[in-house]
N, C-alpha and C positions, 0 to 999 in steps of 0.2 A: 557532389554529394551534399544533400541536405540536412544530414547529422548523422551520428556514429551507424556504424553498419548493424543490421542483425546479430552475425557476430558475434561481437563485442558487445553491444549490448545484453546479447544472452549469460555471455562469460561474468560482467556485470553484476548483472540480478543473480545467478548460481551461486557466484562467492558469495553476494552478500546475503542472501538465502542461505546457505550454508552456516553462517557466522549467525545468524539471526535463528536457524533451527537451534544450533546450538545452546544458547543463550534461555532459547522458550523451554529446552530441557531441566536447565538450572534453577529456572522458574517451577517448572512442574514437580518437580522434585520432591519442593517446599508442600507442596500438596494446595497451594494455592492456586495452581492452572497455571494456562502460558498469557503472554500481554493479551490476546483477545480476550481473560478474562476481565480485564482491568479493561479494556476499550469498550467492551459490552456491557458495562458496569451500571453505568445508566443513570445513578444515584450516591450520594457521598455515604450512604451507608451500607451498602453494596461495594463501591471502590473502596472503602477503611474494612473491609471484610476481608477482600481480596487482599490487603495489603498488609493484614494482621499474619492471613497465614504465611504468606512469602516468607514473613521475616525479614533479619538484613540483607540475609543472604540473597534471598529473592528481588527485593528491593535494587540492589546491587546488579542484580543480571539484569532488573527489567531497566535501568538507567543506561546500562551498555545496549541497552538491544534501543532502545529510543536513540541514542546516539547516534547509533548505526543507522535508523531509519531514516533518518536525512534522506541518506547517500541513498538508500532505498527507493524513496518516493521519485528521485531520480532515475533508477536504474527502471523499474518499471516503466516511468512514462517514456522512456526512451526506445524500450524494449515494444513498446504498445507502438511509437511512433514507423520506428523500423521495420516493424512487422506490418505496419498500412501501409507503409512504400515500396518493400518486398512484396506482399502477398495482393495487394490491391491499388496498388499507384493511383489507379484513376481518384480513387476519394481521398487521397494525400492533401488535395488544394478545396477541401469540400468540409461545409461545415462539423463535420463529426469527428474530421482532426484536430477538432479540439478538445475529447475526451481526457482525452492522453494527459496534456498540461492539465486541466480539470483534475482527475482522479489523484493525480502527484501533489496538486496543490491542496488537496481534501485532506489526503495524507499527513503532510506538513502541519493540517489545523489538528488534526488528529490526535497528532504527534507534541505539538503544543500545549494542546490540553491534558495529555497523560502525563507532560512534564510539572504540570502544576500539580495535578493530583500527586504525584511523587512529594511535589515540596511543599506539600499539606495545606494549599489552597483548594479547598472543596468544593463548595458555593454550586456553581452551575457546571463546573468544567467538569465533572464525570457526565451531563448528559450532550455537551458540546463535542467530547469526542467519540459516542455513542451514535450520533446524530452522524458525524463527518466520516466515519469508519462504515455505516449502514451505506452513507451515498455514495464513498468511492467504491464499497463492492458496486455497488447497482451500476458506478459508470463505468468502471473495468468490466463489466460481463455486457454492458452495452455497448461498448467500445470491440470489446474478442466478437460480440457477434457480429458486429456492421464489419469488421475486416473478413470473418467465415464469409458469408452472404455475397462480399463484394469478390472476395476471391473466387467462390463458388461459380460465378456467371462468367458464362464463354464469351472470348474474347471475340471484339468487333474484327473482323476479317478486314474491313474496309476502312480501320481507322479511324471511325466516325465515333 
């Protein structure tokens, strides 16, 4: 086995999808939006917007929901990897397995950046994680399609 199974990996991203829906509730609450408000931010006067309305309270959810996204950015690329070994094998050893790490590690800068914005380092980091939040969609939905596509196509009868 090359890493955790489907599975598990789904089980994974659910809980922490779950923990993280939760959390963007507590956020939204505040009338502030959920973290995509703040990751879409784009600008420190735009993120101290988002961040006025939060409140502490919001502040507070969105520092556990970053916490949690760690584990997050892991469970997806995990999820995206086991789903090309499951659904599409042949392109498991093929340049575009590398989305997966790619998109997790976007994540992670994402994730970095909305921790500074939290601890009221403004400067460039609301448009760093604006920037890395735009590119891991685009490589998560380029990534779901090359595994659709490759799962899509009938198998070689002949093993070739």
């Amino acid at each position: 086995m090359d890493g955790p199974s489907l599975e598990r990996s789904l089980a994974a991203f659910a809980a922490l999808s779950a923990m993280l829906l939760a959390l963007d509730v507590r956020m939204r609450r505040t009338g502030g939006g959920g973290i995509v408000a703040l990751e879409w931010a784009g600008s420190p006067r735009r993120a101290d917007a988002v961040l006025r309305r939060w409140g502490p309270a919001g502040r507070r959810a969105a520092l556990a929901s970053l916490v949690l996204e760690f584990g997050y950015a892991v469970s997806f690329s995990a999820l995206l990897a086991a789903g090309r070994r499951r659904f599409a094998p042949a392109s498991a050893r093929t340049p575009a397995a590398a989305l997966a790490p790619a998109a997790g590690a976007l994540d992670v800068v994402q994730t970095v950046a909305l921790l500074m914005v939290l601890a009221g380092r403004r400067g460039t980091w609301p448009r760093v994680a604006r920037w890395s939040s735009f590119t891991k969609f685009g490589v998560m939905g380029a990534d779901v399609a090359l595994i659709a596509v490759a799962a899509a196509r009938p198998s070689d009868p002949s093993g070739s």
